[in-house]
C-alpha positions in Angstrom: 5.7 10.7 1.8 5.3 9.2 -1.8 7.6 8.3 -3.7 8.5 6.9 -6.9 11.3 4.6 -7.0 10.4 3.1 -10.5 10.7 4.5 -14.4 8.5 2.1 -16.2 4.8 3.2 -15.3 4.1 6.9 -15.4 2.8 7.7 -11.9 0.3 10.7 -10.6 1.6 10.8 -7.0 -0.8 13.6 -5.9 -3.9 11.6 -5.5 -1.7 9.2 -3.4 -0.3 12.2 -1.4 -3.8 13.3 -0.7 -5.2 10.1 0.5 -2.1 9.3 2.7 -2.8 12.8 4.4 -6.5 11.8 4.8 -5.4 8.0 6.3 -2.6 9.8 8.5 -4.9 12.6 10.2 -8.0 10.3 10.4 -6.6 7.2 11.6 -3.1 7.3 12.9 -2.9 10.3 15.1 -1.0 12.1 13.0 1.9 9.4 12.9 3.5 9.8 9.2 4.4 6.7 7.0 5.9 6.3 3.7 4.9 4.8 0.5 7.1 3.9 -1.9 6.2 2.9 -5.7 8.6 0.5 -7.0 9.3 -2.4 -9.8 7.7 -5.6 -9.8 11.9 -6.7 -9.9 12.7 -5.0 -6.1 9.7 -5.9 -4.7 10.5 -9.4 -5.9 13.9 -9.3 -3.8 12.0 -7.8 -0.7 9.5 -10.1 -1.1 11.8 -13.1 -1.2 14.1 -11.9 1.3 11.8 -10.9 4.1 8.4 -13.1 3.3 10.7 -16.3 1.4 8.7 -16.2 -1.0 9.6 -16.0 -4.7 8.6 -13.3 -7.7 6.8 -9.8 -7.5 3.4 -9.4 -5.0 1.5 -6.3 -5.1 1.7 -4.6 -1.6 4.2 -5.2 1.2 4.1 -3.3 4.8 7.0 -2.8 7.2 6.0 -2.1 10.6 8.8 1.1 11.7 8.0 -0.1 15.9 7.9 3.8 16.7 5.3 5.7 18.0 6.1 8.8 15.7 6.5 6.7 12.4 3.8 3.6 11.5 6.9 1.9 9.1 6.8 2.1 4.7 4.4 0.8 2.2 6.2 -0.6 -0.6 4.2 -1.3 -3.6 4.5 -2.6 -7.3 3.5 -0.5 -9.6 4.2 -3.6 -12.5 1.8 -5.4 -10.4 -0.6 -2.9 -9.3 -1.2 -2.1 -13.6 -2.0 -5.7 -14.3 -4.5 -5.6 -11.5 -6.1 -2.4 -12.3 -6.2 -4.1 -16.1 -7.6 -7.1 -14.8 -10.1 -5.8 -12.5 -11.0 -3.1 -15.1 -10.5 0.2 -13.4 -7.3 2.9 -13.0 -4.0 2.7 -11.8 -4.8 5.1 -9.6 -7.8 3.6 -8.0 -5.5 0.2 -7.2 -2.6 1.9 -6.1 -5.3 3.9 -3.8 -6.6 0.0 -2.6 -2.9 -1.0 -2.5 -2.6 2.0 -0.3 -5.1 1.7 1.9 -4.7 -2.2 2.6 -0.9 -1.7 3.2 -1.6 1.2 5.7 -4.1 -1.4 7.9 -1.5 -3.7 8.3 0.7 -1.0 9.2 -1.8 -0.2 11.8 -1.8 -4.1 12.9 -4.2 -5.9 11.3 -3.8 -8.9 9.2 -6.3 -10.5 7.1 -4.3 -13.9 7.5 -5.3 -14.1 11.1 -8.3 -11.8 11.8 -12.2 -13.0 11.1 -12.3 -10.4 8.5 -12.2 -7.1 10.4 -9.8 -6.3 8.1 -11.2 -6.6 4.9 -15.0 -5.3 6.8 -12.1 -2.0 7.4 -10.8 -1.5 3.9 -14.4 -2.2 2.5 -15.2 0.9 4.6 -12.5 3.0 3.5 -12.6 2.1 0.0 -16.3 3.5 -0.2 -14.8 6.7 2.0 -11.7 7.6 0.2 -11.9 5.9 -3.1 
């Protein structure tokens, strides 16, 4: 499930829908998981009230603790523009990266505590899926 919680940024959810049914039946058996496309303002009040940390970030993940549902993807689409500015490609292509990063952590990893197996991972499915 994509959705778009947000008005500012006009958003092509079908290329998001696509990959998220590509991550789902390649890499979680099947085990759905939402993403949710939001303002850099809410994800500035999630961010601060479950990380303590203040203004927007780009991607946050919320383990669900089910074995039918991975948990949501929240992700800023304020945020995720200025990257894809900065970096010089789409919107879609970071929201895609955004994607695919929040789904590994989803999955467990974490590139704070890992030697890179993480990053080596998205590297992989970047070159798959993007």
């Amino acid at each position: 499930m994509v959705l778009n919680r947000q008005r500012k940024i006009k958003i092509n959810r079908k290329p998001l829908l696509e990959l998220e049914k590509k991550l789902k039946e390649e890499f979680s058996e099947n085990r759905d998981f939402s993403v949710v496309i939001v303002s850099d303002r809410k994800i500035s009040q999630l961010n601060k009230t479950y990380r303590g940390r203040k203004g927007p970030t780009d991607v946050l993940s919320f383990e669900a603790g089910q074995d039918d549902y991975l948990g949501d993807i929240i992700i800023s689409a304020e945020t995720a523009e200025r990257q894809a500015r900065q970096l010089g490609h789409s919107l879609e292509k970071e929201l895609k990266i955004l994607m695919i990063h929040g789904f590994l952590h989803l999955l467990g990893y974490d590139h704070e505590t890992d030697h890179g197996e993480m990053r080596e991972l998205e590297k992989k499915l970047w070159k798959k899926f993007l």
